[in-house]
TIMARKE-456436 format. One line per 8 residues: number of its first residue (from 1); for each residue x, y, z of N, C-alpha, C. Coordinates in pm, 1 decimal, always signed. Last residue first. Layout:
<sites>
NUM	X,Y,Z,X,Y,Z,X,Y,Z; ... .
</sites>
This chain:
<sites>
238	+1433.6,+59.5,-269.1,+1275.9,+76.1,-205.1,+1231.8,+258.0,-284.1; +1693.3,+54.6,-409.4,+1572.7,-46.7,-429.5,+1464.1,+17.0,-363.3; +1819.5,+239.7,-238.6,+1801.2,+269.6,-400.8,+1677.8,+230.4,-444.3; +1853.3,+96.9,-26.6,+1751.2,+238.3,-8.5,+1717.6,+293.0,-175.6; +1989.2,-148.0,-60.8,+1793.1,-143.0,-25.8,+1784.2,+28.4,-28.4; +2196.8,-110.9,-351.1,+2148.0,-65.2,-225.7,+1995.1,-41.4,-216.4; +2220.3,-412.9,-498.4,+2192.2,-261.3,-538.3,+2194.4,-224.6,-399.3; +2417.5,-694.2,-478.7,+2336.3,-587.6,-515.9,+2281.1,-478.5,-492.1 .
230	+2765.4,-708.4,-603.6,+2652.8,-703.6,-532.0,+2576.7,-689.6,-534.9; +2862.2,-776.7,-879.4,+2913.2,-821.2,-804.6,+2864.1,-823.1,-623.4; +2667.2,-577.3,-1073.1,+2682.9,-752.9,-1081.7,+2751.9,-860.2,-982.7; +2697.4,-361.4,-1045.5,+2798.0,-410.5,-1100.7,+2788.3,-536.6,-1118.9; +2458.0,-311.9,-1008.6,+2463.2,-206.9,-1076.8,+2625.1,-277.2,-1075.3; +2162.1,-482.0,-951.7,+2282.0,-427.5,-938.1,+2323.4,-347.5,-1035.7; +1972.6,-756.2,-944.5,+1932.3,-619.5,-950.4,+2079.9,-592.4,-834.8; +2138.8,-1002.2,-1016.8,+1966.1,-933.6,-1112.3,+2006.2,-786.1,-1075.0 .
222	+2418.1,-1121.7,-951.9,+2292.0,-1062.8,-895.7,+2235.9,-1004.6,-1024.3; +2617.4,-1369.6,-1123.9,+2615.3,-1231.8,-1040.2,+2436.5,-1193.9,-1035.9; +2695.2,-1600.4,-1211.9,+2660.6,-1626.0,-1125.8,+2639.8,-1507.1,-1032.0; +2738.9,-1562.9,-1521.6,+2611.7,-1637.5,-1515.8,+2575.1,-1668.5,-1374.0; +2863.3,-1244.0,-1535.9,+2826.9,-1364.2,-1565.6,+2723.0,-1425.9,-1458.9; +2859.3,-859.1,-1630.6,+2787.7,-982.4,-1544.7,+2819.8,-1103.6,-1594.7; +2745.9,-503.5,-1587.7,+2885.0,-638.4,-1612.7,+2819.1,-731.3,-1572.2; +2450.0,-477.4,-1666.8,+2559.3,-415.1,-1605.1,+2679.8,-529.1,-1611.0 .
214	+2218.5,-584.8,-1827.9,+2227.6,-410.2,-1821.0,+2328.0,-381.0,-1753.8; +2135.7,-824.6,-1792.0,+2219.0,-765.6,-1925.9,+2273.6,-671.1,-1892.3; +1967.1,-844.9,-1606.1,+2077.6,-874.2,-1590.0,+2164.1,-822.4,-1652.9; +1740.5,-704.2,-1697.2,+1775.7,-599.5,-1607.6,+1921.1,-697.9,-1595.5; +1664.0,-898.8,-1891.9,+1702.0,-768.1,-1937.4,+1774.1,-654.6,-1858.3; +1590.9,-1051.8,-1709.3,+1699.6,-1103.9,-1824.2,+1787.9,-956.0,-1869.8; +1354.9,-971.3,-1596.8,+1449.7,-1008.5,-1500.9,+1596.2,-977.8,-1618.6; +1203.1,-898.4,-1880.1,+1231.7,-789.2,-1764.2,+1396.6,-832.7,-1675.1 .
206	+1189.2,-1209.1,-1904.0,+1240.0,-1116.6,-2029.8,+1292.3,-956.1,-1946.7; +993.3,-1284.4,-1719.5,+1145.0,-1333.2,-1751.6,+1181.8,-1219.1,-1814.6; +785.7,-1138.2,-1758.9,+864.6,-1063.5,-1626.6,+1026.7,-1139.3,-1653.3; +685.3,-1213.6,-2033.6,+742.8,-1096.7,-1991.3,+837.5,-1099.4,-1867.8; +642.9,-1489.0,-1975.7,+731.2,-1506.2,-1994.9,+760.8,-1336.9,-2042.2; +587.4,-1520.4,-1570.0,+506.0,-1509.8,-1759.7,+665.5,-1509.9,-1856.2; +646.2,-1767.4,-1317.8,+637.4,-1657.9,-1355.4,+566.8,-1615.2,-1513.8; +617.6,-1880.6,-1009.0,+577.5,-1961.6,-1164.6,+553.0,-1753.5,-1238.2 .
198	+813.2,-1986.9,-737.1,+699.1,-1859.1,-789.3,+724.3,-1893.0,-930.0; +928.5,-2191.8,-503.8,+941.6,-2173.7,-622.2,+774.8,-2087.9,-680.0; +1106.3,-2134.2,-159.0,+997.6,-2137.6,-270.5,+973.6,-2141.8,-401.3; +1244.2,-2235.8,+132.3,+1250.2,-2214.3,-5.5,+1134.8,-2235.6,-46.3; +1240.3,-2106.9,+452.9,+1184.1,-2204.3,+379.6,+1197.9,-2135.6,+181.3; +1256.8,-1882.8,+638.9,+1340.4,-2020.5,+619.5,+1319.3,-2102.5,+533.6; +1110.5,-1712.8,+626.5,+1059.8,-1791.5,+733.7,+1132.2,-1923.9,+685.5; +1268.9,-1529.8,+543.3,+1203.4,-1494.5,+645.1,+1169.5,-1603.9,+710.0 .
190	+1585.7,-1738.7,+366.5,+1423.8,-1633.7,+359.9,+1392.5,-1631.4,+498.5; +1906.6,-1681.3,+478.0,+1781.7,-1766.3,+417.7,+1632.9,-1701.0,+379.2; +2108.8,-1456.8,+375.2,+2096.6,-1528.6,+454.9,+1964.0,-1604.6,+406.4; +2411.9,-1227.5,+309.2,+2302.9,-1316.3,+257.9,+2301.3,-1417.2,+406.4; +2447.9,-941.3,+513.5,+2428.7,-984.8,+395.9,+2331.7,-1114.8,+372.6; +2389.4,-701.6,+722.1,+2407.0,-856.3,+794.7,+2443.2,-1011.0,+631.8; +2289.9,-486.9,+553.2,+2406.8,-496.7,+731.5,+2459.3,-646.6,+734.2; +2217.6,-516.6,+358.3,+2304.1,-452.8,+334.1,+2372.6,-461.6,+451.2 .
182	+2086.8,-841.4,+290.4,+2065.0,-737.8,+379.1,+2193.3,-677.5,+323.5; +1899.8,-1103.2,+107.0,+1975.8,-1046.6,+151.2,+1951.2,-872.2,+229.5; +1785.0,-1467.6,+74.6,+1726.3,-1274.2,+152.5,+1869.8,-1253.5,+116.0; +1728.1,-1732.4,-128.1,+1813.8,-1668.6,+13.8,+1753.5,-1513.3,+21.0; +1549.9,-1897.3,-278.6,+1610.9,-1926.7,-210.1,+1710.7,-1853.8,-73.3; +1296.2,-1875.3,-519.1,+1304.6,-1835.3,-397.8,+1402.5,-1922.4,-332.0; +1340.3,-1913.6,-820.6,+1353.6,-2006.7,-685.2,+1439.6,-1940.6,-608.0; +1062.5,-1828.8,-1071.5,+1192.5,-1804.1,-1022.0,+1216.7,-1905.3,-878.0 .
174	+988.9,-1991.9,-1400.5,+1029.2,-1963.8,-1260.0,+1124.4,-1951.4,-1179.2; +1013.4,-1992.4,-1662.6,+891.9,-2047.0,-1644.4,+893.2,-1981.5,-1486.0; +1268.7,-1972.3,-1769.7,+1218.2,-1900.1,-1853.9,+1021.2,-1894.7,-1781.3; +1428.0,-1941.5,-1417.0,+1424.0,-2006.5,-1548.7,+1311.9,-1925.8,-1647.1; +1671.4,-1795.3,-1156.8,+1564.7,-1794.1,-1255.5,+1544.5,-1873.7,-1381.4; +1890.7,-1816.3,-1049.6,+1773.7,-1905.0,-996.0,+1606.2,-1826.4,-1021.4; +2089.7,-1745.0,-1206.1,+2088.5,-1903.7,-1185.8,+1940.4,-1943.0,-1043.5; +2095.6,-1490.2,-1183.6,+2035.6,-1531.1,-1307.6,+1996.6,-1664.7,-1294.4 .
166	+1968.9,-1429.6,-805.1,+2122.6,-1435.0,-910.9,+2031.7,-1499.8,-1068.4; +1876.1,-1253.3,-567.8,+1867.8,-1319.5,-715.1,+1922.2,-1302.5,-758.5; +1861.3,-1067.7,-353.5,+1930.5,-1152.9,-352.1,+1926.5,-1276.7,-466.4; +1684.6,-865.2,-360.9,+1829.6,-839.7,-421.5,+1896.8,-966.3,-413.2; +1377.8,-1035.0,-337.8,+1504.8,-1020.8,-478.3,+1622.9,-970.6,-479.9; +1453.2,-1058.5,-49.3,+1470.5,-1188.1,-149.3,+1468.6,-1165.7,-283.6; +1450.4,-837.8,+50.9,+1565.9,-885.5,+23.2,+1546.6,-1021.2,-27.1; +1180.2,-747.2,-33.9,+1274.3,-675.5,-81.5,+1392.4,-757.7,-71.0 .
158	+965.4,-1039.1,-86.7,+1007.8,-994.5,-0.5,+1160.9,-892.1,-85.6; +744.9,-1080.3,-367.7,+875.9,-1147.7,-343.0,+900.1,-991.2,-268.9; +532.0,-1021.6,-542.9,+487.7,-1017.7,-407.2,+606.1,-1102.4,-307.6; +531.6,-1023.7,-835.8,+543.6,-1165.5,-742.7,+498.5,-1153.1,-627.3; +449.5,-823.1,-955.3,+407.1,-914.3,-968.2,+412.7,-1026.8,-892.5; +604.2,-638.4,-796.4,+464.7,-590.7,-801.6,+355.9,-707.8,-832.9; +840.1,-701.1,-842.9,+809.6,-700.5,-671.4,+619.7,-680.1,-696.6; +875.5,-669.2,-1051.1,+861.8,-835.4,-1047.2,+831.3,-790.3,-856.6 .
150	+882.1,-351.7,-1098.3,+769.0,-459.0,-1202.4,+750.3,-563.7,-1153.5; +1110.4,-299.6,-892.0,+934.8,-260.7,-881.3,+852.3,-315.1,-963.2; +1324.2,-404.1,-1059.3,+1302.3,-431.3,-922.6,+1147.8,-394.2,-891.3; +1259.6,-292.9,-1322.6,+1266.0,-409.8,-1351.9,+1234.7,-468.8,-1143.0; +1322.4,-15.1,-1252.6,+1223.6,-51.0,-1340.4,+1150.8,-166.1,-1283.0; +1594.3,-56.3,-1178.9,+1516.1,+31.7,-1063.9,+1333.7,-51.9,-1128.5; +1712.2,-143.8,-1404.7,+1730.2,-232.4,-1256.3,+1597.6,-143.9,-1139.5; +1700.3,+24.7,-1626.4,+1616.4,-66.9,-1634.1,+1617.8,-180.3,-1498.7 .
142	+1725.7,+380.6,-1590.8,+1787.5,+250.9,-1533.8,+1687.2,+133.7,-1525.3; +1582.5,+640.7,-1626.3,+1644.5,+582.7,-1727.9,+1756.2,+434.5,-1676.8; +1453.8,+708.0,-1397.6,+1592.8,+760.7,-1384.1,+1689.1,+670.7,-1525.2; +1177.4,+649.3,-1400.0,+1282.4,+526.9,-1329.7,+1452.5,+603.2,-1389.9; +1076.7,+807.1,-1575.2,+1014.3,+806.8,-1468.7,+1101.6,+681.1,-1366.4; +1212.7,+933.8,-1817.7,+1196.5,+1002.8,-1713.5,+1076.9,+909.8,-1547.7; +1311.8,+624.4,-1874.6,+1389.7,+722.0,-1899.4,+1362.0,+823.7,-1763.1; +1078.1,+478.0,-1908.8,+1189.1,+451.1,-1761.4,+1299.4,+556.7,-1769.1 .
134	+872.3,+480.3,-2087.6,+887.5,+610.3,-1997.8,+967.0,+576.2,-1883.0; +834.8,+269.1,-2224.1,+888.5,+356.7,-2280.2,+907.2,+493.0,-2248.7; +707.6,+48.9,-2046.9,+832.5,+67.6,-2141.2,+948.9,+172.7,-2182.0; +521.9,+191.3,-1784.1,+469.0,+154.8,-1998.3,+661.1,+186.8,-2017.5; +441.0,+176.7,-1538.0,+543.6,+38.8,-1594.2,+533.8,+46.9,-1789.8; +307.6,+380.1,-1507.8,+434.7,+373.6,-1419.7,+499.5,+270.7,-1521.0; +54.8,+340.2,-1670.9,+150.4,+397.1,-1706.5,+274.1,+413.9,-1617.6; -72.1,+130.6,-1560.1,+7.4,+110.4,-1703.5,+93.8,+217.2,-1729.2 .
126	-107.2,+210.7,-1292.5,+0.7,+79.8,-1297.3,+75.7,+77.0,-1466.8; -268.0,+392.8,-1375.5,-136.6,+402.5,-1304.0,-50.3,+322.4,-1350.5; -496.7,+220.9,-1465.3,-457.9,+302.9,-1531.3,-311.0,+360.7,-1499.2; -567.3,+58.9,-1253.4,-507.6,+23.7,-1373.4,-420.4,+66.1,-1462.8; -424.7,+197.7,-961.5,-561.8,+176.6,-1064.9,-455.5,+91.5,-1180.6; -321.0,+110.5,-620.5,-296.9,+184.9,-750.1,-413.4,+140.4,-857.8; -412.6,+47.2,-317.6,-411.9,+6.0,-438.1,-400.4,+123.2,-573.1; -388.3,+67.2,-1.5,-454.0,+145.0,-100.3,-320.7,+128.0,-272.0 .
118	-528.0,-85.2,+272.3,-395.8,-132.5,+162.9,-470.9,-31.8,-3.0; -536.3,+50.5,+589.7,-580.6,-2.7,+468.6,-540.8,+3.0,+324.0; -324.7,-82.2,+891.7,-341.5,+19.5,+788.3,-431.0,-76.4,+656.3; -470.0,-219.7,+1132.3,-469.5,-222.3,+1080.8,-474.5,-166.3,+930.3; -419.3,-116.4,+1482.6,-499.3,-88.1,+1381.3,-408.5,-96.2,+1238.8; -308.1,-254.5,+1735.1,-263.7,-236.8,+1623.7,-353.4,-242.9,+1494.8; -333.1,-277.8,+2098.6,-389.2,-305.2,+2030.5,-360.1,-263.6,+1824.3; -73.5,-368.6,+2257.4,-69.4,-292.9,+2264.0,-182.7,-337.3,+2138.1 .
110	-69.5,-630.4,+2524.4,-28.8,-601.3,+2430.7,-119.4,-490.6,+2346.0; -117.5,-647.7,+2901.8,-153.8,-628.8,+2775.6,-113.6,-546.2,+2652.3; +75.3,-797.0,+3156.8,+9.9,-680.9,+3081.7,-60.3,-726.6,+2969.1; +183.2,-1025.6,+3254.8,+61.4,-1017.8,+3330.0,+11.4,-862.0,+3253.3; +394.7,-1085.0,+3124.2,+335.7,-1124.5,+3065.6,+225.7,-1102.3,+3157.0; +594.4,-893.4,+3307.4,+588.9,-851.2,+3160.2,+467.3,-907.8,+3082.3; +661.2,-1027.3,+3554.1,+530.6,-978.3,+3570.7,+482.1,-884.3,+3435.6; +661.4,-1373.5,+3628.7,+742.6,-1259.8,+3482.7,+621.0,-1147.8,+3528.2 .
102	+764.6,-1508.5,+3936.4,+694.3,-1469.0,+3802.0,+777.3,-1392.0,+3688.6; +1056.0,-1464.9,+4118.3,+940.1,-1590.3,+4083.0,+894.0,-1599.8,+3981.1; +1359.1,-1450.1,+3971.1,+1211.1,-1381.9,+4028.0,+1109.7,-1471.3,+4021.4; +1567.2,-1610.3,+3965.8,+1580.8,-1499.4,+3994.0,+1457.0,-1405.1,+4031.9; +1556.1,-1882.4,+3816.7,+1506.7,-1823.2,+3985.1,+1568.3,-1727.9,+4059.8; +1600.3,-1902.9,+3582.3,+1762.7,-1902.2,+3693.4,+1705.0,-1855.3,+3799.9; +1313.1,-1863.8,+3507.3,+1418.3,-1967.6,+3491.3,+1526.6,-1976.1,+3534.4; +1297.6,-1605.6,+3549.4,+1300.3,-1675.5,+3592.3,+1251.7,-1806.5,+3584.0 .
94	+1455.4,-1481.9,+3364.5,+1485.4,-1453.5,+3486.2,+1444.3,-1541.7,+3558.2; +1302.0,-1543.2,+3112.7,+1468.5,-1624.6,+3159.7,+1514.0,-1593.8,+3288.8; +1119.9,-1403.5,+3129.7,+1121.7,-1515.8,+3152.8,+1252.2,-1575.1,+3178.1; +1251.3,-1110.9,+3147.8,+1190.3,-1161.0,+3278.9,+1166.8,-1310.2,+3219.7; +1327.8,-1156.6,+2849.8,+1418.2,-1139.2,+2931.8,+1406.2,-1172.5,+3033.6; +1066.9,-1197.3,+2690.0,+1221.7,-1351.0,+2708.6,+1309.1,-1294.0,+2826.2; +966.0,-985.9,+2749.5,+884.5,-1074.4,+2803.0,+958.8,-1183.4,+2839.7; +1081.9,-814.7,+2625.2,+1083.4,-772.0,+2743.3,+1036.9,-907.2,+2825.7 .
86	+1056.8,-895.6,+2378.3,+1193.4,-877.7,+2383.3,+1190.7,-897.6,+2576.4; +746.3,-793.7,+2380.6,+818.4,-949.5,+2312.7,+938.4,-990.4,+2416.6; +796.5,-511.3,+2411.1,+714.5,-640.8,+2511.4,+806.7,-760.2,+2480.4; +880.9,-456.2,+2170.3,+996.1,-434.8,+2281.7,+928.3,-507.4,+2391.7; +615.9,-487.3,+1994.2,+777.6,-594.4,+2014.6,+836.1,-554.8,+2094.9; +487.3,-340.0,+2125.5,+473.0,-487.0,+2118.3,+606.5,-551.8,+2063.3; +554.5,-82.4,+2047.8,+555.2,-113.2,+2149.6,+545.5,-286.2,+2214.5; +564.4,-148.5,+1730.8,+690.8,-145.1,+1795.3,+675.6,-158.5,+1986.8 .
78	+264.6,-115.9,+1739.7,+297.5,-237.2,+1649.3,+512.5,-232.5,+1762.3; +202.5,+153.9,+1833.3,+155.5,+26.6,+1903.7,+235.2,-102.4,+1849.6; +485.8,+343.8,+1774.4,+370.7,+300.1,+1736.8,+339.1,+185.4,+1834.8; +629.5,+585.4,+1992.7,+642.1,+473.7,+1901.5,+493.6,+442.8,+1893.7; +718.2,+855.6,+2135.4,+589.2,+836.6,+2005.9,+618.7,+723.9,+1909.3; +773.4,+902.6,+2371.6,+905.7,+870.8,+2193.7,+791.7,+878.2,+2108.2; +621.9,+993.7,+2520.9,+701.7,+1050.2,+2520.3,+761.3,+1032.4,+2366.2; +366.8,+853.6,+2458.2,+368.1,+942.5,+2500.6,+480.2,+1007.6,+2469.7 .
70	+481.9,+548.8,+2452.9,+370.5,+655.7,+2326.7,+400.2,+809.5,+2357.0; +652.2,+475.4,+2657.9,+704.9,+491.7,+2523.5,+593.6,+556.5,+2421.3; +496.8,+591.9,+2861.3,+614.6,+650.2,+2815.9,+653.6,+650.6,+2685.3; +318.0,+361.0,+2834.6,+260.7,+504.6,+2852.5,+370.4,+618.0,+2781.8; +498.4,+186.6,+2911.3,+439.8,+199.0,+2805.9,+353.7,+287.1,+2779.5; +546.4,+252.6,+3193.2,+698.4,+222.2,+3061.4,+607.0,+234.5,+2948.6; +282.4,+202.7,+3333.5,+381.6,+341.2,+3292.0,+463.3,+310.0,+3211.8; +366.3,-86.4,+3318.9,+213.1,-34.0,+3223.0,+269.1,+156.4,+3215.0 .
62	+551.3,-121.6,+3451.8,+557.8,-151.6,+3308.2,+454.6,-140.1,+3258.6; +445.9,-56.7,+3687.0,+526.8,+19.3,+3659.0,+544.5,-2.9,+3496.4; +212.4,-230.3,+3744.5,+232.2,-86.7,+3741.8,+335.6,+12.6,+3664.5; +342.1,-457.1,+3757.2,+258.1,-431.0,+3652.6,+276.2,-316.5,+3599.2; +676.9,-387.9,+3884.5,+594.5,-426.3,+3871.1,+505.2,-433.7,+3781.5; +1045.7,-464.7,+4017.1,+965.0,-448.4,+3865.1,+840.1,-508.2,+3829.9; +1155.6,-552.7,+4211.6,+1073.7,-505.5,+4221.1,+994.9,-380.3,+4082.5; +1311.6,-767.8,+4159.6,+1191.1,-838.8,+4192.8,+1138.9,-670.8,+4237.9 .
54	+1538.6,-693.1,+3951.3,+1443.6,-747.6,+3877.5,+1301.3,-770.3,+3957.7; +1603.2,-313.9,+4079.3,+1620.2,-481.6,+4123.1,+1465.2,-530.9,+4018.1; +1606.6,-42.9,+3898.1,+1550.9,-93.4,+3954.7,+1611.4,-263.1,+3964.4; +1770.0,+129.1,+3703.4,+1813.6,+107.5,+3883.8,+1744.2,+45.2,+3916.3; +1715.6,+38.2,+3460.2,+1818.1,+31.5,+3500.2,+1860.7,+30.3,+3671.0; +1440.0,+100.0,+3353.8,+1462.2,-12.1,+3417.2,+1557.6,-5.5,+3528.0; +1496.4,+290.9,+3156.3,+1376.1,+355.6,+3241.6,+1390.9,+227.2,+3388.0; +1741.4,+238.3,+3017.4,+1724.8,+369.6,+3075.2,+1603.0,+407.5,+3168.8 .
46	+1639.5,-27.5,+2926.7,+1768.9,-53.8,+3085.5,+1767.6,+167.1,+3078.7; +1464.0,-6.2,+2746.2,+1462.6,-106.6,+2870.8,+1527.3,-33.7,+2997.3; +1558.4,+172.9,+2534.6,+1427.4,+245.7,+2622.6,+1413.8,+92.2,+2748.2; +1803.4,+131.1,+2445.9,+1739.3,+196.5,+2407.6,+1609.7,+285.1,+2502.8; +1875.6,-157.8,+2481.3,+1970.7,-57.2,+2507.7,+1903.4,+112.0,+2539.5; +1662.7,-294.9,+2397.0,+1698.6,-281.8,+2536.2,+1804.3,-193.3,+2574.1; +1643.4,-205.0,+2124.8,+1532.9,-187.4,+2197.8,+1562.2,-188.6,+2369.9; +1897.4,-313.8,+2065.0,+1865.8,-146.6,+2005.9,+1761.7,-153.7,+2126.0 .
38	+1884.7,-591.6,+2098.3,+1983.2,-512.9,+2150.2,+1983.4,-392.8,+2141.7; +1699.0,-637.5,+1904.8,+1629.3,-651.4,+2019.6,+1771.6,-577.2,+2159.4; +1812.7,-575.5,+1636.9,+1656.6,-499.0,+1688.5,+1624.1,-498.1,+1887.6; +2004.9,-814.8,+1677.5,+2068.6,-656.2,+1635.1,+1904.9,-586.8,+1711.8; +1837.8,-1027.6,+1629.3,+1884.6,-999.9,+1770.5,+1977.3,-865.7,+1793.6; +1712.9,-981.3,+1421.9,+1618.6,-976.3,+1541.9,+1700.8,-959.8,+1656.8; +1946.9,-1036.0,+1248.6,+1868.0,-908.3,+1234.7,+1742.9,-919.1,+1353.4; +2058.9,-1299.2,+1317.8,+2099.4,-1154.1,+1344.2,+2040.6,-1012.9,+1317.8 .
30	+1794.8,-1500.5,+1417.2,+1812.3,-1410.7,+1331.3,+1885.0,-1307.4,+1365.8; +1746.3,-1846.1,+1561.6,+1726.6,-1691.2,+1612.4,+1833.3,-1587.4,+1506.8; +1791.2,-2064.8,+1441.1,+1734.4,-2046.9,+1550.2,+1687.3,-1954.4,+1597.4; +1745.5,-2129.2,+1084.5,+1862.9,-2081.4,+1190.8,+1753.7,-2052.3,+1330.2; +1747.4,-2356.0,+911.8,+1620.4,-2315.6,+956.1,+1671.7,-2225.6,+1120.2; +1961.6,-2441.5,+761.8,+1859.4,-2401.8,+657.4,+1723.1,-2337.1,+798.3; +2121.4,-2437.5,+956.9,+2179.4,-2376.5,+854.7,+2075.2,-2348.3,+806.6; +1980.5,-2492.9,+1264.4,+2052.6,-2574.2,+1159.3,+2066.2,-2456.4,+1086.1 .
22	+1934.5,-2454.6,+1635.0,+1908.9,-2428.8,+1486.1,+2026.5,-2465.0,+1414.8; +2021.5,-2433.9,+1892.8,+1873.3,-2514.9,+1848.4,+1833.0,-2504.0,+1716.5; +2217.4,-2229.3,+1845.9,+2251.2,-2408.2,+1863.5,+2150.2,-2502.2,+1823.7; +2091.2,-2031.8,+1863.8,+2152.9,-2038.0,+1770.2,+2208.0,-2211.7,+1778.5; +1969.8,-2051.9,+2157.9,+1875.4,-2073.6,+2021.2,+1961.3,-2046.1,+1900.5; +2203.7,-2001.6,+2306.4,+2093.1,-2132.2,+2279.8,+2030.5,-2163.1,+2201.2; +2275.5,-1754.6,+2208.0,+2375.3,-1876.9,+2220.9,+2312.5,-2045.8,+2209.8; +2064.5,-1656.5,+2323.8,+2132.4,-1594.0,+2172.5,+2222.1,-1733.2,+2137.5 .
14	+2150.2,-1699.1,+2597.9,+2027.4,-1715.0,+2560.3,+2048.5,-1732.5,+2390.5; +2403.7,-1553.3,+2654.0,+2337.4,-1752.5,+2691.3,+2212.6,-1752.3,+2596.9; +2563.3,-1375.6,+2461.1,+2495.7,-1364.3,+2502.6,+2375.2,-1511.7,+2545.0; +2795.4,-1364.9,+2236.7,+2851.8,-1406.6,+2402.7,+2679.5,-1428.2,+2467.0; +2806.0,-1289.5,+1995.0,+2858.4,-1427.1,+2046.0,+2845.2,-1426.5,+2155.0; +2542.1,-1132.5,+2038.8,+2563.4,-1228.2,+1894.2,+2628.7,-1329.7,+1971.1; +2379.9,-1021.7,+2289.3,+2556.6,-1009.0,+2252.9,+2524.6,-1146.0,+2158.7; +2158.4,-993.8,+2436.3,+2168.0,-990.0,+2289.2,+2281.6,-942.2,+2236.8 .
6	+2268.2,-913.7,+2744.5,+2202.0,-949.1,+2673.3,+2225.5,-887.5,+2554.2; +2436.2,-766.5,+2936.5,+2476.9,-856.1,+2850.8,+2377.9,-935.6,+2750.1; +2218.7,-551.0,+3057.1,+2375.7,-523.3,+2982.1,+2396.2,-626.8,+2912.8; +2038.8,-674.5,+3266.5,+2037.2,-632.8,+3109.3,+2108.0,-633.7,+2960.2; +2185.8,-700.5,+3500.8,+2104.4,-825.3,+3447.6,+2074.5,-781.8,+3292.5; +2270.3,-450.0,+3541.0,+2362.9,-563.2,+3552.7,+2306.9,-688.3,+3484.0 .
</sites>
């Protein structure tokens, strides 16, 4: 009863608050966090939770919930910590409407997260994945697939902040980081809200330019597409 309505976009108090406590350029709370956090409570909260009253939801028991979730679903430590997160606003808001005295979510411990080690391609790779003259057989002969993995490699620009590049916020010197996009939720600001400008060579221009050329287009349609009128699908792109 206390679960159910949570992380409802329009209806949900909380979701509702922190979308108010936020402006256009620096939004309060993210339809893509609050889509994740409605999966997570729908998901494994309110099926192991569900009959229990909020005041007799203990340590104990939410140290088993997390036993469960390795054990049984085999989520990673890194996901068990966010459904904490999620778990943690919910008992806090509980009580805050003095519904339970404490939170007893924040009297556990977060799930420890070994650090994968970042294994680097050689030189030698890198020249030949990106040599020109092999996108035929090794990028499906499409200079957008090419051109998306060359400037992600160089810039270190988030997947939906290049589909979301239009020609007009690239120059011959740099590109300007300005919006993400998503295939669920479409355009929206960067990750952490904040615009950037990345100083580029004047190859990766020439790449970007080249991958525009390559499908119908004026001067206000997407880089990486395949009509110019959206862009590509993230599963194409990754």
């Amino acid at each position: 009863e206390y679960a159910s309505p949570w992380w409802k976009w329009d209806t949900c108090p909380y979701v509702l608050a922190r979308r108010a406590a936020g402006t256009e350029k620096h939004p309060g709370i993210k339809q893509s966090y609050v889509k994740s956090s409605e999966m997570w409570t729908r998901t494994y909260l309110i099926p192991y939770f569900g009959k229990c009253k909020l005041n007799e939801i203990s340590v104990d028991m939410i140290n088993s919930f997390w036993k469960v979730l390795k054990e049984k679903h085999n989520l990673a430590p890194k996901t068990i910590n966010n459904i904490r997160s999620v778990f943690i606003i919910m008992m806090k808001e509980a009580v805050n409407r003095e519904l339970i005295e404490s939170n007893p979510v924040e009297k556990t411990f977060a799930r420890t997260v070994d650090k994968k080690k970042q294994m680097l391609l050689t030189d030698e790779e890198c020249a030949k994945l990106f040599d020109i003259e092999r996108i035929k057989d090794l990028w499906k002969d499409k200079i957008v697939y090419y051109a998306y993995s060359f400037v992600a490699g160089l810039t270190g620009m988030r997947a939906g902040e290049l589909l979301a590049l239009t020609i007009n916020d690239i120059t011959s010197s740099k590109i300007y980081v300005r919006k993400s996009y998503s295939g669920t939720f479409g355009m929206s600001t960067t990750k952490t809200s904040e615009e950037r400008v990345i100083p580029i060579t004047p190859e990766i221009y020439r790449v970007l330019y080249v991958a525009w050329q390559s499908h119908p287009n004026d001067e206000n349609d997407f880089i990486f597409s395949f009509d110019g009128k959206k862009p590509m699908n993230e599963g194409r792109a990754r």
